[in-house]
C-alpha positions in Angstrom: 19.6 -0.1 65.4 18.4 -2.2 62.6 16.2 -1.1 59.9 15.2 -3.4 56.9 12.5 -2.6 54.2 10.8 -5.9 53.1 9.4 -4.6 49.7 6.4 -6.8 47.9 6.4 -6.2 44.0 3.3 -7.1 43.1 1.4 -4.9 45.8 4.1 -2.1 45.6 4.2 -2.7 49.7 6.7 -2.1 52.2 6.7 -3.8 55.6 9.2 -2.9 57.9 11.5 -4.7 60.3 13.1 -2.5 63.1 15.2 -3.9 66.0 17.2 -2.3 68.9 18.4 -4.2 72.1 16.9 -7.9 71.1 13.1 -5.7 70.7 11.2 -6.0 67.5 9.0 -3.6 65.9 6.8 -5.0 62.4 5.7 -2.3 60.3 2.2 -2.7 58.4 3.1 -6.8 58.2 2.0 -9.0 55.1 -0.5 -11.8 55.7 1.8 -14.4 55.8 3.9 -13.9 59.1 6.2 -16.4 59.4 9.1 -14.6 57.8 8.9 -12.0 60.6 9.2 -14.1 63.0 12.0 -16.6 61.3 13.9 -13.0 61.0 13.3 -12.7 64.5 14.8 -15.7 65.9 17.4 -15.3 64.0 18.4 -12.4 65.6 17.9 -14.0 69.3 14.9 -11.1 69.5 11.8 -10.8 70.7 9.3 -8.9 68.2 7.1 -6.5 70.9 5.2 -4.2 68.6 2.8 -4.3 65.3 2.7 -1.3 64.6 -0.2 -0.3 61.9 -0.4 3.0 60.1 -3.8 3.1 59.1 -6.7 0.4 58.2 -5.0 -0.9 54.9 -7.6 -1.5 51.8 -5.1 -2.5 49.3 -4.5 -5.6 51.1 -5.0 -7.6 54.0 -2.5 -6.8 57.1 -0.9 -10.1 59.1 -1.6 -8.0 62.7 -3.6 -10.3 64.1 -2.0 -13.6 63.2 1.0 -12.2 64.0 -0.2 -10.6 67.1 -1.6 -14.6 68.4 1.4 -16.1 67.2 4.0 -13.5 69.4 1.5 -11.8 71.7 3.0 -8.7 70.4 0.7 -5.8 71.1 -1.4 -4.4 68.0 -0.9 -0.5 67.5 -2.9 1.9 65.8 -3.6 5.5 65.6 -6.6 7.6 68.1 -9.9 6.9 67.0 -9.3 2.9 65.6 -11.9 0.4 66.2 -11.7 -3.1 66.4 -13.3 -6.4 66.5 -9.4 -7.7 68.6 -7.6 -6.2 71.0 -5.5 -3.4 70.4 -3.6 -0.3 71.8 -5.1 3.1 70.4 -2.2 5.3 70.7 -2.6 8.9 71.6 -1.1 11.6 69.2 2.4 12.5 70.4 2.4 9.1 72.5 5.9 7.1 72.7 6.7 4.3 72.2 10.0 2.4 73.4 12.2 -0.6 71.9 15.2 -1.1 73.0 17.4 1.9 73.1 14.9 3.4 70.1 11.5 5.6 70.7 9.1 6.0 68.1 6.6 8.9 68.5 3.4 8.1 67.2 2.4 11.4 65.0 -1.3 11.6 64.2 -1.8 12.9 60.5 -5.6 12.1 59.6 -6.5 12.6 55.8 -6.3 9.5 53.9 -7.6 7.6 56.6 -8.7 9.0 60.1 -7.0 6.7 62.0 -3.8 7.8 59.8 -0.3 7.6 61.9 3.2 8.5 61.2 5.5 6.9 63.5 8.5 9.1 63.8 11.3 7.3 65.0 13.7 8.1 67.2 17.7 7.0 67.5 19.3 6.5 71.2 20.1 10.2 71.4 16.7 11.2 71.0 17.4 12.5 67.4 15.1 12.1 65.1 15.9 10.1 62.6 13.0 8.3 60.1 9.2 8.9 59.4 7.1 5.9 58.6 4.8 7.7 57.0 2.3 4.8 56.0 0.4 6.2 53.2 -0.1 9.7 54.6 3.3 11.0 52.7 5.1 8.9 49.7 7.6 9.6 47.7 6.6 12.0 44.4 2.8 11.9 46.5 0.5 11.7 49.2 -2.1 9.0 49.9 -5.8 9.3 48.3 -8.4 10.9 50.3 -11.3 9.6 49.2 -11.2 6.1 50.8 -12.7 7.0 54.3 -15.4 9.2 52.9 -18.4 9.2 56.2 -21.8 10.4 56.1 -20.3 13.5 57.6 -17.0 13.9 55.5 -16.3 14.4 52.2 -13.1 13.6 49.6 -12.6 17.2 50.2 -13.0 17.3 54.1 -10.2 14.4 54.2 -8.1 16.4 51.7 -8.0 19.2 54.0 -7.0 17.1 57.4 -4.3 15.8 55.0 -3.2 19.4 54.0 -2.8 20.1 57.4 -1.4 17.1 58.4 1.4 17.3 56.5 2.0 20.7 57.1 2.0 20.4 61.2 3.2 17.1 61.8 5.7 16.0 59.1 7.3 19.2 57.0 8.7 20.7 60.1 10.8 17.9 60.3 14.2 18.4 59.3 15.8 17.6 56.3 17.6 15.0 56.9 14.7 12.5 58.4 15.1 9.2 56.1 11.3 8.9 54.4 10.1 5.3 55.0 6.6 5.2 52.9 4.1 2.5 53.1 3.5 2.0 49.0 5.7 2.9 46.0 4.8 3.2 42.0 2.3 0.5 41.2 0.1 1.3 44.2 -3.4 2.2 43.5 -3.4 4.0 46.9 -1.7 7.0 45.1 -1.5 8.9 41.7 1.9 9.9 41.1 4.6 7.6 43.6 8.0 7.1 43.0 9.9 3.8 41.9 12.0 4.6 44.9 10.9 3.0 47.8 13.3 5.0 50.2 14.2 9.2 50.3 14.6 11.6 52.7 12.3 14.4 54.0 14.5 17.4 52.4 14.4 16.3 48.8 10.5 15.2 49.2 10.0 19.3 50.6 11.5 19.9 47.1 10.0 17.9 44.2 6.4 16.6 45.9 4.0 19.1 44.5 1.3 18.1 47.9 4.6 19.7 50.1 5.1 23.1 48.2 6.0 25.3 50.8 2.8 27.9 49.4 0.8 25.8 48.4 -3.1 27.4 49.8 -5.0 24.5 51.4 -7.7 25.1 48.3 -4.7 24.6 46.2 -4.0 21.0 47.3 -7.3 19.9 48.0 -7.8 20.5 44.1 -4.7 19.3 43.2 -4.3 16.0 45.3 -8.0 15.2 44.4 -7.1 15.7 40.5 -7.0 12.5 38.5 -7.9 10.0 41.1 -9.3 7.0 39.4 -12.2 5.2 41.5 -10.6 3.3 44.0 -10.9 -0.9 43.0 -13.7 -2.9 44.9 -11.8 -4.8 47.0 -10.9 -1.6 48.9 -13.5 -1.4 51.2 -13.8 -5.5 51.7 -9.9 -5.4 52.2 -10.1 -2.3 55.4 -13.2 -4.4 56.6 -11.0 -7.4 57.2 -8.5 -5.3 58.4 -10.9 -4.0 61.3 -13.2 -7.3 61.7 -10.0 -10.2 61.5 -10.2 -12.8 59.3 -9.0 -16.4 59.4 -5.8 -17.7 59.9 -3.2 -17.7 56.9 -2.0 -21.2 57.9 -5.8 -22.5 57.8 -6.5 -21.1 54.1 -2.7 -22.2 52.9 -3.7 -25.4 54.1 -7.2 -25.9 52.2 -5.8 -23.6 49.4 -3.2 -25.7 48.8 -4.6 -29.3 47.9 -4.1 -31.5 44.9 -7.2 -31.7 42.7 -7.6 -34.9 40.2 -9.2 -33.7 36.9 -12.1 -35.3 37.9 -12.1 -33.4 41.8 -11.6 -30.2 40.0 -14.2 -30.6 37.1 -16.9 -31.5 40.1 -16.1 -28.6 42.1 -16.2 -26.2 39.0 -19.5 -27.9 38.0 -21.2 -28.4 41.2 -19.5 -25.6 43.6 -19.7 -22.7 41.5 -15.7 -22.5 41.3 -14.1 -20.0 39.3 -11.1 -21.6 37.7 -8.4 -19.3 37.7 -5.5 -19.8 35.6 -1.9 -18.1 36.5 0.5 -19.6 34.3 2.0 -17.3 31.9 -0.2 -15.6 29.0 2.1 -17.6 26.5 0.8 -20.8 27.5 -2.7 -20.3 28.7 -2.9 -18.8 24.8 -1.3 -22.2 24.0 -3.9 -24.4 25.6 -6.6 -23.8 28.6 -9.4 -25.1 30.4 -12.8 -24.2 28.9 -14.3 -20.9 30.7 -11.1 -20.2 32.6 -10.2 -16.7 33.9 -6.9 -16.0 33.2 -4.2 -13.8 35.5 -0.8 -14.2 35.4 1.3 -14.7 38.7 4.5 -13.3 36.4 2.2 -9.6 36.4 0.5 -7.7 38.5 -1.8 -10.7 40.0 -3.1 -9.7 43.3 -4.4 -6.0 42.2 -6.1 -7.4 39.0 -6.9 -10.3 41.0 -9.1 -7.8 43.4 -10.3 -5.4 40.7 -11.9 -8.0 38.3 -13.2 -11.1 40.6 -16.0 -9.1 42.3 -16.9 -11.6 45.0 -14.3 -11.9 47.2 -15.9 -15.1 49.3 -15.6 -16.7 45.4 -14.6 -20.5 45.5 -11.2 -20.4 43.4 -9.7 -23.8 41.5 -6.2 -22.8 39.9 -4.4 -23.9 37.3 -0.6 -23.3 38.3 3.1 -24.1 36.9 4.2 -26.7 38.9 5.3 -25.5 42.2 3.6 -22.5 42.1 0.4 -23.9 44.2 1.4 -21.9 47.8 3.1 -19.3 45.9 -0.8 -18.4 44.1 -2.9 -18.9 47.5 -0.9 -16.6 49.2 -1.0 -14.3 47.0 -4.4 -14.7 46.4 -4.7 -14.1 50.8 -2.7 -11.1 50.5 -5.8 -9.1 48.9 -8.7 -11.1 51.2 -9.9 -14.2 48.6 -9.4 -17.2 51.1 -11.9 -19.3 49.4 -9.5 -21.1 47.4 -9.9 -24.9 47.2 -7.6 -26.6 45.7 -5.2 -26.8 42.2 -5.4 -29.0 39.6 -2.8 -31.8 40.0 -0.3 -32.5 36.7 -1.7 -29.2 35.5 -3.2 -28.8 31.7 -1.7 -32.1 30.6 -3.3 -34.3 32.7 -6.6 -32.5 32.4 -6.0 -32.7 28.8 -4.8 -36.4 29.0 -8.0 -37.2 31.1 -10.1 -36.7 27.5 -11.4 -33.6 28.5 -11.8 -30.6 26.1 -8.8 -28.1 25.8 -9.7 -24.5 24.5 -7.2 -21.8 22.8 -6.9 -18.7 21.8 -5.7 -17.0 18.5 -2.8 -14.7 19.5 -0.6 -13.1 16.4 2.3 -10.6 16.1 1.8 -6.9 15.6 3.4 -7.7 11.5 0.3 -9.5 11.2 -2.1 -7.9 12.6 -1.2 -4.6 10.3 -1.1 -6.7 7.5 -4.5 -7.7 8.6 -5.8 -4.1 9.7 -4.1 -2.4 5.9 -6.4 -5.3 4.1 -9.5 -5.4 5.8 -11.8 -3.1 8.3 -11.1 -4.4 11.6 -12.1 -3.9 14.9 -9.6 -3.4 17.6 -10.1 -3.4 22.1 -7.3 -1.4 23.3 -7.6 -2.8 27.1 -5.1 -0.2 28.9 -5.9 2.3 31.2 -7.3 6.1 30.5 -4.2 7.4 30.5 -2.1 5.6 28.4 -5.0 5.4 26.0 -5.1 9.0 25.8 -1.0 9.6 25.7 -1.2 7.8 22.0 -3.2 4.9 20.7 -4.7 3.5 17.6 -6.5 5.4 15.0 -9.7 2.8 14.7 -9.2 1.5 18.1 -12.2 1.1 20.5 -11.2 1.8 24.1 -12.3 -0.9 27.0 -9.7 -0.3 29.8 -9.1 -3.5 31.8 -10.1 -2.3 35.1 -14.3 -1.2 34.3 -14.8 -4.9 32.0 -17.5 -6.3 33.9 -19.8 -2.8 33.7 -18.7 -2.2 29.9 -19.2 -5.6 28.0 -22.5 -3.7 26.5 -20.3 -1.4 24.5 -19.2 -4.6 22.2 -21.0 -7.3 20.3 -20.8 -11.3 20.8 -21.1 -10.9 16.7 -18.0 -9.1 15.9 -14.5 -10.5 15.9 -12.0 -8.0 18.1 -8.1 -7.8 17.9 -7.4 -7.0 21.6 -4.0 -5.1 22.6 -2.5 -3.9 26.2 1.0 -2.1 26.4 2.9 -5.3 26.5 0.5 -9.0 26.0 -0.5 -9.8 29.8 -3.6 -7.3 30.2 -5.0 -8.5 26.8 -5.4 -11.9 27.6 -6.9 -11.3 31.2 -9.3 -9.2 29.0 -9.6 -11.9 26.0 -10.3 -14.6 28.9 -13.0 -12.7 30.9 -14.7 -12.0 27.6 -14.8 -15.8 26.2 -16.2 -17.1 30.0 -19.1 -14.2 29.2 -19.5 -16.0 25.3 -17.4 -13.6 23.4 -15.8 -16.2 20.9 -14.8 -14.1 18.3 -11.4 -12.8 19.6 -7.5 -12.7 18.8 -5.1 -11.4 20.6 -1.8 -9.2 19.5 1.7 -10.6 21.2 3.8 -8.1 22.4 0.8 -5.3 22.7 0.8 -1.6 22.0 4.5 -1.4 22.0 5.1 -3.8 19.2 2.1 -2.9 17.2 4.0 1.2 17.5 6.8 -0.3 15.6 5.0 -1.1 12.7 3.5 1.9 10.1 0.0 1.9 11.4 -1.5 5.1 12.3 -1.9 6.6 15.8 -3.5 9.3 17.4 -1.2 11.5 19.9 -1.9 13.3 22.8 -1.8 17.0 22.3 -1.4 19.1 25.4 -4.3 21.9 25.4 -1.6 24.4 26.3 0.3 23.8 22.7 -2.7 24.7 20.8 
């Protein structure tokens, strides 16, 4: 038996890899597919099943170009529905590889469709759960993404409960925990950096397991604190049911040398977003006019979806060198295959072509309190609710990152802003959105909230109610 986790930073995803007897199992793939299959062939094995736990939203699954390039058979749970072929397994189905049986466990809640596969050694003992994102580790999955006309949040909460509670706590202690996301996901509210546990310790320390915890009880507290889920959700499960085109057909428009002159048309006459992912350090240094900047060194692919609304948008890039396939495929991984090209030689040869280089102020957190101490100033604090809430600036104004688009009316095009994140890559995502929308009047602190707490200016704490 062979198990391997292939873990994906920048979507907090696992994909699994499980072999027994020259049979191959692929666990809620990536889009690009060729790795699976290289690992494959390496091993002198033939990969049999796809096996998907749910219809993802957080990004788009390789299934079905993996599923045409193997003619491996597509699983997913009762009740899926798709525009390809698949097998719907039945709950309590089985499954065989080799000398290894996976049981497919139904546990609806976070999606309907939901599956556990609960695999089994050559003994028959059980020995894993992939629990997709019906169980992580610290949480379970969010509810509120396969809301019907019928259902609600709450509804889906309480399948979940019981779920959990019939299908996947019996188990015993010793089952290895194989979840689907880990922290970073937006898919949860409380996952673990780990990306691997085991069932026992999860029974002790997830507060959704809590051995009396009244279905009321969890539906309140695993609906609690859930942000709304990104746009690209829904788009992201669609593709996942509908298809989509083939990774090696947008890699290979995606990835195609643009002359400054090529890329100025199509930005001009195509409506192309020009998206720069170099580092914030030098898109601050020098960028194209009206670019969008987001960094392939953060979290690219989430902001990617949360912030570029239309995902059929024609993309240009502006890349480090080298980095062209490295930004389409990411870019794939979360559904935006519109992608037409990079700009060849980068910055310096647009710049070299005579055409008009823009930059932004960016200064340290030193001066911007000697700044703030001298002056009234006014200050974005980009971050999210919660660490906006845990401490932040006396006189700052709060415009989390994530709701930009539907909150530019809270600030004036007349006003010059000092914008801050935790650490320098969220502000200038933030700083670049709002100069392509004509806000010119902006200057962005280095090294974020957590240098800017190392100098005297004042902050306001949190101050938990139950202190007071």
């Amino acid at each position: 038996m062979k198990i391997e986790q292939l873990y994906t930073g920048c979507l907090a995803q696992g994909a699994y890899y499980i072999e027994s007897e020259g049979e191959v199992a692929i666990i809620d793939p990536l889009r690009e597919t060729q790795q699976y299959i290289d690992k494959a062939n390496a091993n002198n094995a033939k990969i049999k099943y796809i096996l998907e736990t749910h219809f993802h939203a957080d990004f788009v699954s390789g299934h079905v170009d993996l599923a045409k390039k193997t003619g491996a058979t597509i699983v997913f749970g009762p009740g899926a529905s798709t525009e390809y072929d698949i097998h719907s397994a039945k709950d309590g189905e089985e499954l065989k590889l080799g000398k290894l049986t996976f049981k497919v466990l139904h546990t609806p809640g976070h999606t309907l469709e939901s599956v556990t596969y609960l695999l089994k050694d050559e003994n028959g003992k059980d020995h894993a759960i992939f629990s997709g994102d019906t169980l992580f580790l610290g949480d379970v999955g969010r509810p509120d993404l396969a809301i019907k006309s019928h259902l609600t949040k709450e509804d889906l909460a309480g399948m979940l409960y019981d779920s959990l509670r019939t299908k996947i706590m019996p188990l015993t202690d010793d089952v290895i925990v194989y979840p689907a996301h880990g922290a970073g996901s937006a898919c949860g509210k409380n996952l673990s950096k780990e990306t691997v546990g085991v069932l026992g310790e999860q029974k002790q320390t997830n507060y959704a397991l809590r051995a009396n915890m009244t279905k009321d009880e969890f539906v309140t507290e695993v609906l609690d604190g859930i942000a709304p889920p990104p746009q690209y959700f829904a788009k992201n499960a669609m593709m996942n049911k509908m298809g989509y085109d083939t990774f090696d057909s947008i890699l290979s428009t995606g990835d195609t040398p643009l002359s400054p002159e090529e890329f100025e048309a199509l930005a001009n006459h195509e409506s192309a977003l020009v998206l720069d992912v170099r580092t914030q350090s030098d898109y601050v240094k020098g960028h194209i006019p009206n670019s969008i900047f987001i960094g392939l060194n953060g979290q690219f692919a989430p902001w990617v979806g949360a912030l570029i609304t239309d995902i059929k948008q024609p993309i240009i890039l502006v890349v480090p060198e080298g980095k062209s396939a490295e930004a389409v495929t990411r870019l794939s991984r979360v559904g935006y295959d519109n992608t037409l090209g990079f700009l060849e030689g980068g910055i310096e040869a647009w710049a070299a072509s005579g055409r008009d280089v823009d930059t932004l102020e960016s200064i340290s957190a030193e001066e911007f309190a000697s700044r703030a101490k001298a002056s009234e100033i006014n200050v974005l604090d980009v971050r999210k609710d919660g660490e906006y809430s845990s401490m932040h600036l006396e006189q700052a104004q709060h415009l989390p990152l994530d709701y930009i688009n539907d909150n530019m009316n809270e600030i004036s095009k007349d006003k010059t802003y000092y914008i801050h994140c935790a650490g320098g890559y969220r502000s200038v995502i933030a700083a670049s959105i709002l100069k392509a929308r004509g806000f010119n009047h902006l200057i962005d602190i280095a090294g974020g909230f957590g240098a800017i707490k190392k100098t005297d200016l004042p902050t306001t704490d949190f101050v938990c109610p139950s202190t007071l």
